[in-house]
N, C-alpha and C positions, 0 to 999 in steps of 0.2 A: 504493500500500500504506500508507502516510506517512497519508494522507488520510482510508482507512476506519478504520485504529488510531484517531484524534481522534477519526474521529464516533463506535468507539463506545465510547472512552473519556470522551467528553463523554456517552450516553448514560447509563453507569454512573454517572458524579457525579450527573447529573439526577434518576435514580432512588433513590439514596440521599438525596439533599439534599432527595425529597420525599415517601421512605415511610412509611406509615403506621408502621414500626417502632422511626423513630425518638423520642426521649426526653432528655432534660437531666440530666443526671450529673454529681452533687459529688465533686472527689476531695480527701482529706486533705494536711495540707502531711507526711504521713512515711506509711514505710511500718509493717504491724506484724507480731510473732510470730504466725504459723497454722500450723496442722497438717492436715498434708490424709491420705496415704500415709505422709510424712516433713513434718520441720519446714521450714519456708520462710519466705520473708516476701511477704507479701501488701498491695496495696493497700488503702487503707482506703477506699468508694463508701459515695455514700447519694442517695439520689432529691430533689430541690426539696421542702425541708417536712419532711424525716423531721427525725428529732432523733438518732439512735443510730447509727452506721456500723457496716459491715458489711465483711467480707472480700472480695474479689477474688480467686478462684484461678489466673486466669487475665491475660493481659497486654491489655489495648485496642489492637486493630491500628491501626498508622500511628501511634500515640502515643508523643512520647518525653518518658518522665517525668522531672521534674527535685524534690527530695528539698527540703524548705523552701518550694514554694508551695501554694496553694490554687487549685486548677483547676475552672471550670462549661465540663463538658462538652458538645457535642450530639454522640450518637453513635447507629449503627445498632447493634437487635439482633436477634438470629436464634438460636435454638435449636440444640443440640449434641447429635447424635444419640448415645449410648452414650459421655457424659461420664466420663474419668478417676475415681478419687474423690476425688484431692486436684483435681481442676478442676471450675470452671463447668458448669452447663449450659447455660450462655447467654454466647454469641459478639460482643462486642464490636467497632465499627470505628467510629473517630472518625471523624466529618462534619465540624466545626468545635469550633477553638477558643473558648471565646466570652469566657473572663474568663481571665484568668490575675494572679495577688498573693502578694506573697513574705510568708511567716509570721512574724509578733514573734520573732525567737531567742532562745530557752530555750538555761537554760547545759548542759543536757544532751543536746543534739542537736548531732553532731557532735564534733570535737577542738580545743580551747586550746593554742596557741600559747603559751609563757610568754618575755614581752618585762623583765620585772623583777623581781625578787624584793629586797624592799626599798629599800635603795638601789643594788643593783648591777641594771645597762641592756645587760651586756656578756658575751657566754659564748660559749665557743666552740663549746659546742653545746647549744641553748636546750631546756629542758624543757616537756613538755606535759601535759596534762592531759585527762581524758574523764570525763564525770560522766553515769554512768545511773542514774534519779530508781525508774525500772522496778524494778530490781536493789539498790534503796539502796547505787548501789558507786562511787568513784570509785578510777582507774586512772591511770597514764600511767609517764612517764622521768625522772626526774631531774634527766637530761644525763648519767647514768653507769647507773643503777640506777634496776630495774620495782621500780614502788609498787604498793601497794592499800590502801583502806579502806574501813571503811564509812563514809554521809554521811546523813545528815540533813535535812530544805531545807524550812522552815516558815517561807511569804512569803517574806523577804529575809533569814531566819537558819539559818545555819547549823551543822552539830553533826559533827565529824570524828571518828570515835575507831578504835583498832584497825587504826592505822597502822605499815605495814610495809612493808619493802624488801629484795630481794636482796643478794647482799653481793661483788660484785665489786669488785675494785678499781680504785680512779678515779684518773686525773691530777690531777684538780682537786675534790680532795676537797670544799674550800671551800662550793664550789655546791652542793652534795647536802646538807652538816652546813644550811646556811642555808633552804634550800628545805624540807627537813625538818621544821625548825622551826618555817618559816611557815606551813606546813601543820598542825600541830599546833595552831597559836593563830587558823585562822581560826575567826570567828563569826558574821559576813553577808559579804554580796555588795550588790556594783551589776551592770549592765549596761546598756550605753548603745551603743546606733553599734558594736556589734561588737568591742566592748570590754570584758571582765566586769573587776572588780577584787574581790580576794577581802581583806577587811577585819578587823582585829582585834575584841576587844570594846571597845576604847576609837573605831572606824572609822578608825585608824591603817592604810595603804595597807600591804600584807604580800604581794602577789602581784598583776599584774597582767598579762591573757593577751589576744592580739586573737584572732579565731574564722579556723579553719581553714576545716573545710568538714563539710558530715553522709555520715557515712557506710553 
């Protein structure tokens, strides 16, 4: 039994690995807002050669995506008889991986960790930060208190305004009055190795965050 399952499991790979249905498929290093029935998020595809990506309503079978690379596909497809309306018409199954490369990290992809806030290295519970470029919004903690503002990101300068905070009260006030503040006087950014540093107008070090993960 053992024996016919391989052969015709090894049939199937052969057939796929040599149908004419198959084709090379670019996927994006993120995912993006679509709307199909309801909001979702969707893959971003594009064929070898296109310029302009397109949505995915649907998932690539046997593929498990990971958020931050750039993936060249080879995959089988097959048409979808009386497709969803938020889905595809067309049926997806990875064949092979054939490239996989992790994306330059934009400070807005993903959440910051904050490791410093001028010269203090040390909290008992560090603040973080989330910047969507999408939303002009940047968010996060404190260490005590949910922030918001808008942001601004033009090259490697920066523009914060219309910052605000909850108003619970904190153990350690200190952290939040200072963080606060640095946040108010950033004006650029670096980013290096997973490192952003958010910089004054004089490029005086005011915050500095290592990168979590994209979520």
């Amino acid at each position: 039994m053992s024996l016919k399952f391989f052969a015709i499991n090894s049939l199937v790979l052969l057939f796929l690995s040599c149908s004419p249905n198959d084709k090379i498929l670019l996927i994006a290093n993120k995912k993006a807002n679509c709307t199909g029935v309801a909001p979702q998020k969707c893959l971003q595809i594009k064929n070898e050669g296109e310029i302009d990506w397109t949505y995915l309503y649907s998932d690539i079978e046997g593929f498990d995506y990971v958020e931050g690379f750039y993936y060249r596909l080879k995959v089988n497809v097959s048409e979808v008889e009386n497709p969803p309306a938020d889905g595809s018409s067309l049926k997806y199954y990875l064949v092979e991986i054939l490239e996989k490369s992790r994306a330059p990290l934009n400070i807005d992809q993903g959440s910051w960790l904050v490791t410093r806030v001028k010269d203090r290295d040390s909290f008992a519970r560090n603040p973080f930060i989330k910047i969507d470029l999408s939303q002009n919004v940047i968010n996060g903690n404190t260490s005590c208190n949910r922030f918001s503002a808008n942001i601004e990101v033009t090259d490697n300068q920066v523009d914060i305004t219309e910052l605000s905070s909850t108003e619970m009260m904190c153990r350690d006030i200190e952290v939040e009055t200072l963080f606060l503040d640095a946040m108010a006087r950033i004006a650029s950014y670096t980013l290096k190795n997973d490192k952003l540093q958010l910089l004054d107008i004089n490029k005086e070090l005011l915050i500095e965050c290592t990168y979590l993960k994209s979520e």
